[in-house]
N, C-alpha and C positions, 0 to 999 in steps of 0.2 A: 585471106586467113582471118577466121573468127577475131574476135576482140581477146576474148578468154585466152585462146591456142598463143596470142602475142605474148599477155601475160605471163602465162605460162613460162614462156621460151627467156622472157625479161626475167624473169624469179629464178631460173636453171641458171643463166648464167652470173647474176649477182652471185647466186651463192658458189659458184664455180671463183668466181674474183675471189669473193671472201677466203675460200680452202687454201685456194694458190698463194696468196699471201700472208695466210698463215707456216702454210707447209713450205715454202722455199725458205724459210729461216734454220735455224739450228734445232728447234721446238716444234711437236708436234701434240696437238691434243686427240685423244683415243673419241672424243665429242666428234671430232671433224669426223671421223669413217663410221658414224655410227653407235658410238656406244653410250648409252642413258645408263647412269648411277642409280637405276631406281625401286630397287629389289627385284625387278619379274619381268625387265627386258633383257634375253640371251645375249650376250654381249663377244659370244668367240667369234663371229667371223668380223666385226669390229675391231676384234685385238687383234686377228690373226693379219688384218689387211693392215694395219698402223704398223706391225711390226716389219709388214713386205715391203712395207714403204720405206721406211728408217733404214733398213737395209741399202734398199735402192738408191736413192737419194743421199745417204751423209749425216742423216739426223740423227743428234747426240741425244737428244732428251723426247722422250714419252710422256708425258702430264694425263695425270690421272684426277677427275675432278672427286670432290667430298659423296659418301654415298654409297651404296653397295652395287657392282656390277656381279651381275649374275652368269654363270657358265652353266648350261643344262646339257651334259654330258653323256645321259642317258646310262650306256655299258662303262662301269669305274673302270674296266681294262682294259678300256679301248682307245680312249681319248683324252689327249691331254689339255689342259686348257690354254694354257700360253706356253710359245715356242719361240725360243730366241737363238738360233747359233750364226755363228763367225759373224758380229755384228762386236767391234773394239771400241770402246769409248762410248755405249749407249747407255743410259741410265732411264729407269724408271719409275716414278716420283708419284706419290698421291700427296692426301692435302694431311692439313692436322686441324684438330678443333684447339679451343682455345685455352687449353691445358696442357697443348704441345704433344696430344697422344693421336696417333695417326685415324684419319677422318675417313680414309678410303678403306672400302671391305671387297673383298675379291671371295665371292661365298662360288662353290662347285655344290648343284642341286645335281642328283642322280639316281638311278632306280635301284633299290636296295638289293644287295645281295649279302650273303652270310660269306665272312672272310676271304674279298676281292684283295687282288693284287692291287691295286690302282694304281696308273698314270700318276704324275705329278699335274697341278693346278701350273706350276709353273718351273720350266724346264728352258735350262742357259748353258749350253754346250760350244765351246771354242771363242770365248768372246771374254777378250783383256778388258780390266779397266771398265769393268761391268759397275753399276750401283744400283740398288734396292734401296729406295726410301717408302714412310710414311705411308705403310699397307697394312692391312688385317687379313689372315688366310682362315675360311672356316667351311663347314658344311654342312647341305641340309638334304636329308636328315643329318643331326652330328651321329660321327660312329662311336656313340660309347656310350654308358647312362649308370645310374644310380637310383638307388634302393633304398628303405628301411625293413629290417626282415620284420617281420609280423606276428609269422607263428612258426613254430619249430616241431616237428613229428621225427620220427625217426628212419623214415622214408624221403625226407624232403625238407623242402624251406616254401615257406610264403611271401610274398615279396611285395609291398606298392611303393612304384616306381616316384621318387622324386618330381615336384612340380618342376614343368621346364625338362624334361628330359623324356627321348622318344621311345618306346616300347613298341617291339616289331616284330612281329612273326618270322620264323626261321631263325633268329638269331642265337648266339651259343656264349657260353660264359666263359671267354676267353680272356686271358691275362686279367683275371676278376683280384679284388684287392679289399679287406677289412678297413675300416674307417671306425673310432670313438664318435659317437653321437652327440658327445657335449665341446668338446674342443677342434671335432671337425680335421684331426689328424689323425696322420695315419696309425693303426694300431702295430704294437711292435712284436709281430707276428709273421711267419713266412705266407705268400700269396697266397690265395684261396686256389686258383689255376693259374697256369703259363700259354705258350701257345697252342700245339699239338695235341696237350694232353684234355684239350676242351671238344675236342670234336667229336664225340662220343654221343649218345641218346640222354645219356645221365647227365649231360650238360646244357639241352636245350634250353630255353626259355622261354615257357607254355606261358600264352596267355589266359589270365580266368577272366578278366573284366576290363577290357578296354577304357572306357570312359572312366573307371574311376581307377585304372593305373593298377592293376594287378596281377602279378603273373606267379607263376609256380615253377618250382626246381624241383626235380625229381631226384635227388641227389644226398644218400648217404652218408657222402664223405664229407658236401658241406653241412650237412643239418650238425653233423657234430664239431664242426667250427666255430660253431656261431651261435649267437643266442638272440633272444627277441630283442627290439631294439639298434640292434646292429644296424651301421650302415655299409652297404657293398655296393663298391663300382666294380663296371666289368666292359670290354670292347667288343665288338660286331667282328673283329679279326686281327690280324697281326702283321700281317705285310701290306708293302706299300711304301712310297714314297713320296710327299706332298709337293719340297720344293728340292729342287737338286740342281746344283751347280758343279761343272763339268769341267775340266781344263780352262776354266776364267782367272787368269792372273792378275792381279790386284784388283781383289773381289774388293766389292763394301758393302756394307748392309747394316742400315740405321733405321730404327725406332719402328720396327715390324714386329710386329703382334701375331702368334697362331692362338689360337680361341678352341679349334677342332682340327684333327689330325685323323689319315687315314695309313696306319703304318709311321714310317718315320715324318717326324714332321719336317726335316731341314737336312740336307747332304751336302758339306762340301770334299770335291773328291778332284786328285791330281792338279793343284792348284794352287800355284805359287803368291804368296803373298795373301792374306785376308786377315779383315779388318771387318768389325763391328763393332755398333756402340747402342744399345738401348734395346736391345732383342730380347724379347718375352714371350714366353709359352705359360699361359695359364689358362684355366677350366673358366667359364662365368658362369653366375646363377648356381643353382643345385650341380651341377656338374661331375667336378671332383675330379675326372682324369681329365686329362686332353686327348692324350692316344695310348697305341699298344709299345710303341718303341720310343728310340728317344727322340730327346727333344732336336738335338744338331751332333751328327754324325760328322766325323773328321776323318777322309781316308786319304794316304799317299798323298799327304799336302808336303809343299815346301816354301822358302823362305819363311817371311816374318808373318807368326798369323798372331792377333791381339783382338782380346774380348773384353771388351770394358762394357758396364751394368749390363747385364744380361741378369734375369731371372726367368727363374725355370721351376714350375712348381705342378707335379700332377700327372708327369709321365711313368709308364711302365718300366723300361728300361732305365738308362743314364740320360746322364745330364746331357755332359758331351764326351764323344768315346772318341779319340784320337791316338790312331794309328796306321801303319802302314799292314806289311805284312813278309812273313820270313820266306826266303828261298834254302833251299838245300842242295846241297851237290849229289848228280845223280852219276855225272862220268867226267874223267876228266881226258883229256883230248891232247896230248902233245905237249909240250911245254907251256904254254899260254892260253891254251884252249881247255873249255870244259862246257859241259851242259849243267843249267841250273834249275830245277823243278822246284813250283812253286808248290812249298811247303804244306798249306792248311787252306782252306777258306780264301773268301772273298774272290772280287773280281780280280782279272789280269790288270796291272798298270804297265805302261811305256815306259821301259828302262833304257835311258841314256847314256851317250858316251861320254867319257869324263865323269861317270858314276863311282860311287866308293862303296866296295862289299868289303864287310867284316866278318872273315871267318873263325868262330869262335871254336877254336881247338881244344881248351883247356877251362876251365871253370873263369882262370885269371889270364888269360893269354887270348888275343885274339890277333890275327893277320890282315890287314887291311890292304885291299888290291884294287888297283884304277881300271874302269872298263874300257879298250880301245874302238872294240864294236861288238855290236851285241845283235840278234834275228831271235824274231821270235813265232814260235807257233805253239797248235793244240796238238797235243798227243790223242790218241786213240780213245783215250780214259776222259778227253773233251777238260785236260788238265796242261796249264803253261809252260811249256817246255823255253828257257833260253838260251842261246849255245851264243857264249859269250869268248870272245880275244880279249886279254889283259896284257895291258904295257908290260907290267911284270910278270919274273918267272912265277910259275906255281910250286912254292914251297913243297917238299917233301910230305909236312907236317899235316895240308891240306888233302883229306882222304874222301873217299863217296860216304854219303850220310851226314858231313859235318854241315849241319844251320848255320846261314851268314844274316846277320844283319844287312838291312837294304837301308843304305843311309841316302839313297835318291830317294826315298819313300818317308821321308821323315823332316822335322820342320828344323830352316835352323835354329827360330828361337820361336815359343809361347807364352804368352801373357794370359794370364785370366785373373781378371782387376776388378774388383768393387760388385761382383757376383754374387746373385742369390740362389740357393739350391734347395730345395721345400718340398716335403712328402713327394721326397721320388721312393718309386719303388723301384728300387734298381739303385745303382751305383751314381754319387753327385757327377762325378767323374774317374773316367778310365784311360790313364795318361801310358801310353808304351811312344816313348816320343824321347828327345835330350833337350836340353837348355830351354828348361821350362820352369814357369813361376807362378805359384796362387800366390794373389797377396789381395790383402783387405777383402774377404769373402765371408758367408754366410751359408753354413752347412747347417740348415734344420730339420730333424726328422726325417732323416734319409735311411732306407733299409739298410743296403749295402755300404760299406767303405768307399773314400775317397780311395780308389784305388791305382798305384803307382808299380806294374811289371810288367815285363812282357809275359805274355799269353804264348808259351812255346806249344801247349797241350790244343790251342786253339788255332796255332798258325797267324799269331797278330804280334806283329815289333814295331819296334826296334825294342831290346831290353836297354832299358831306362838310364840313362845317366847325368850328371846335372841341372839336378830337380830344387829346387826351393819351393816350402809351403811356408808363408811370414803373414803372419799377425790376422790371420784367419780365425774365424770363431764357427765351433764344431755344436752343437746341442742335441743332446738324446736320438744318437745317431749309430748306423753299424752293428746293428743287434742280429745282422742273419750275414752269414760269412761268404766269402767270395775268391775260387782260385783258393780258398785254405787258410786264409785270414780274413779276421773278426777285424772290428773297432772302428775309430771314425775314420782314422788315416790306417791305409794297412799299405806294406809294401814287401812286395813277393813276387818272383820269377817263378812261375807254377812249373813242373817238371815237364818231357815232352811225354814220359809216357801215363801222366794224368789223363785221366776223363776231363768231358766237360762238365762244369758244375751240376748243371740239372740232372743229370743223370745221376741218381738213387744209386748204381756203385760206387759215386765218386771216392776216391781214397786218397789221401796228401800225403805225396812220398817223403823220405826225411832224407840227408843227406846231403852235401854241397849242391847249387844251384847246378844248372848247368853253366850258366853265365853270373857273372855277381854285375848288382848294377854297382853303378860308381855315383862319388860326390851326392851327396842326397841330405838337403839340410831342412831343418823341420823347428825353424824360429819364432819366438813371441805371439803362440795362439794361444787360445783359449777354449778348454774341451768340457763341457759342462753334462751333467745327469746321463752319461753312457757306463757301458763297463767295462771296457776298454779305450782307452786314446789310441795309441801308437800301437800298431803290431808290426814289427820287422823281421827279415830274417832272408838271407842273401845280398847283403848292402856289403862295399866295400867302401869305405869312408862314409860311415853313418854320424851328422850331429842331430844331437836333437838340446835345445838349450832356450832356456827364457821365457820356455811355457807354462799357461798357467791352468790345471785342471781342476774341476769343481766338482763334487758329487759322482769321483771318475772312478770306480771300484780298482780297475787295474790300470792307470796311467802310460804304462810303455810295457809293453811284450814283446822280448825280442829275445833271439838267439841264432846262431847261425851269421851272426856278422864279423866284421873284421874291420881294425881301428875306428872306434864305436868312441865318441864321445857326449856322455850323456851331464848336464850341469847346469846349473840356476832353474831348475825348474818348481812351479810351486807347486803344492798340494793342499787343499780345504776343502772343509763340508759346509756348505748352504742350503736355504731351500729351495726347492726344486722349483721348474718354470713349467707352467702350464702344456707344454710341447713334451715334455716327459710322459709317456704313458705304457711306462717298460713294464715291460712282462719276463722273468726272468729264462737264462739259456747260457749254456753251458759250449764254452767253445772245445 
């Protein structure tokens, strides 16, 4: 044998030593299988073999070194970049720099297409006691960009594109949004487009001049929007999922950073127990959005979920939308037995024995019944059919049609703590959830209302019941209405035979809710340069007390409640804060 060939065989097996006694510890590094932080080596079948490992083996911990590892994906709908399921107790960690903001970047490079569905960058299905630390999620190209309009004709707009932002052929002006030039917020005007309604010829986004960043909109509707000057963001599409967490029970997820979003940036869904602390979504550079939806999606969670410093600034959608979703009785089967079709929307969740349905019979009256066993399948219609046994009998009262509350689909309790919420276009928050609390928050320049109902028009619950909002501060917020109320905080059970918002017939029925929510207290904030604070109406035990409004045209709008106690609240005019840049509207 050569000299070299020994060599060789010497050098394979040191570094075979070195892996092995790294990797039979509790700790695994994504370095040992491969993967270089170094912007432009593909780093997925690196991740994919660390994680087959971890699996294999018992390793609790993933170590992610400082750096960006790159996933080159090629088709967004095809491939996800990291895949984690039925792995309990693993955690996965990058570094932080020395201001404590995470050092590790996980960027998905891939070939562009005009409003892909995408895979998620990272995807955790059936695995307890999961952790996300100290990562960056982004991509390249980013899906979104920004604009200062140029010239305005009556046929179109001009557009050159923001330094730092990508300009791409085929793309379309979906969930596009108005920006002030001088203060860099959002104007308080409804979107320029949404999703669907972009996909048209009048929405593309013609390139004139590449190099120096200019493209043309052939579009009508927005030349009369807008005037020279103006800045507009707009996203490459509307769906998608970046990061989604799946049936992981005591999730956690600290000091994660999205930068770029393709669809939602964050899902957690059927998943007991979650915990964050330092999660941020914001746009860098010229940017302006991050994505088309929101920032962190909350579906069918339970137990204790808590969100401490999170800010969230730049998304389409909400902040964070937390909800289950309602079933309705389709047949009832014998004494104990009944089938239960799911109501509206969204995916099917796994309903449990020893589950609690609330069937709401009367406005004020509802019947709460234990599940003994529950099968479930798809009807015809590719809609959730569950034919459900209850320990108890089935009241007379309970009839086909009556919507129940799915309290297996809901948290027992919510925190959102020391939270920022900044030029969302969209709602800060959309809570159909119970035993829930904002306190110490920061709502600036948000479209839509911090919104508090359930969604019965929409098919999203539970309708709402012990809510506290304490000593939150509201600013120049809630100027475009949602579900039928205006203002910074609005609280309403929209009817079921409402439209959904965007739909141009939308109409707000008047009349007792279907459901009234309960206990709903609204203490010691502060609501500054809006024109409306509070809009209520279907609360049963409404406070509202201790607040202090500034510059707030109409402080509380409510009607439609029941034992309402309204006291110590103040009212003053000041001057206004630079975050104000209202336009006025008529609710």
């Amino acid at each position: 044998m050569g000299i070299i060939a020994v060599l060789r065989k010497l050098s394979a097996a040191a570094s075979c030593l070195a892996f092995c006694a790294c990797a039979f510890g509790t700790s695994l590094r994504v370095a040992d299988f491969g993967a270089v932080p170094d912007g432009k080596t593909c780093s997925l079948k690196a991740f994919s073999e660390a994680v087959k490992y971890a699996r294999k083996n018992g390793v609790k911990e993933i170590l992610l070194d400082a750096g960006t590892y790159v996933f080159k994906v090629g088709n967004l709908e095809k491939k996800t970049c990291i895949s984690i399921r039925d792995i309990d107790g693993l955690s996965l960690i990058g570094q932080t720099d020395k201001n404590g903001n995470p050092a590790t970047v996980l960027l998905r490079e891939y070939d562009f297409s005009d409003n892909a569905s995408a895979k998620p960058i990272l995807w955790v299905h059936s695995s307890k006691n999961f952790t996300l630390k100290n990562v960056v999620f982004d991509n390249f190209p980013r899906y979104s960009s920004a604009a200062e309009v140029v010239e305005v004709d009556e046929s179109g707009v001009s557009l050159k594109v923001l330094e730092g932002n990508p300009l791409l052929a085929g793309t379309h002006f979906y969930c596009a949004n108005l920006w002030d030039p001088n203060t860099r917020m959002l104007k308080h005007v409804e979107s320029l487009t949404y999703g669907g309604d972009a996909k048209t010829a009048e929405f593309e986004v013609k390139i004139l001049d590449a190099k120096k960043g200019l493209a043309r909109l052939d579009s009508p509707k927005i030349a009369q929007r807008v005037k020279v000057g103006d800045l507009v963001s707009w996203c490459f599409g509307y769906n998608g999922m970046q990061v989604s967490f799946e049936k992981c029970d005591n999730l956690y997820v600290e000091n994660v950073h999205t930068l770029n979003a393709v669809g939602f940036c964050m899902n957690t869904s059927e998943s007991e127990n979650v915990r964050s602390k330092g999660v941020k979504f914001t746009a860098p550079d010229n940017q302006l959005m991050v994505c088309s939806r929101d920032a962190w999606k909350s579906y069918a969670n339970t137990g204790e979920v808590v969100m401490e410093d999170m800010f969230i600034e730049g998304v389409r959608w909400d902040g964070q939308n937390a909800h289950g979703t309602f079933l309705k009785v389709a047949e009832i089967s014998g004494e104990y037995g009944m089938v239960l079709l799911k109501y509206k929307g969204g995916w099917p969740s796994e309903l449990k024995a020893s589950s609690k349905i609330g069937f709401m019979i009367q406005p004020s009256k509802e019947i709460v019944l234990t599940v003994e066993s529950v099968e479930m399948f798809m009807d015809s219609k590719r809609r959730p059919n569950y034919i459900v046994k209850f320990r108890e009998k089935i009241p007379p009262e309970i009839g086909k049609g009556v919507i129940c509350n799915v309290y297996a689909w809901t948290f027992g309790s919510y925190r959102v703590s020391n939270c920022t919420f900044k030029n969302i276009a969209g709602s800060p928050g959309i809570l159909r959830n119970a035993n829930a609390i904002y306190e110490g928050c920061r709502f600036i320049n948000v479209m839509y209302p911090l919104l508090v109902g359930g969604a019965l028009n929409e098919g999203e619950g539970i309708v709402p019941r012990d809510v506290e909002i304490r000593n939150c501060e509201f600013v120049s917020s809630g100027w475009i209405f949602r579900q039928g109320a205006y203002g910074c905080v609005a609280l309403r059970s929209s009817k079921p035979q409402e439209k959904y918002d965007y739909d141009k017939n939308y109409r707000k029925l008047s009349g007792e809710p279907y459901f009234y929510m309960r206990n709903i207290k609204i203490t010691g904030n502060t609501f500054k340069d809006s024109k409306i604070g509070i809009s209520s109406e279907g609360v049963d035990r409404l406070e509202i007390t201790g607040n202090t409004f500034i510059n707030v045209e109409t402080p509380v709008l409510q009607s439609g409640n029941k034992n309402v106690l309204i006291s110590g609240n103040a009212i003053r005019q000041e001057a206004r804060g630079e975050a104000s840049t209202a336009a006025p509207y008529a609710p």
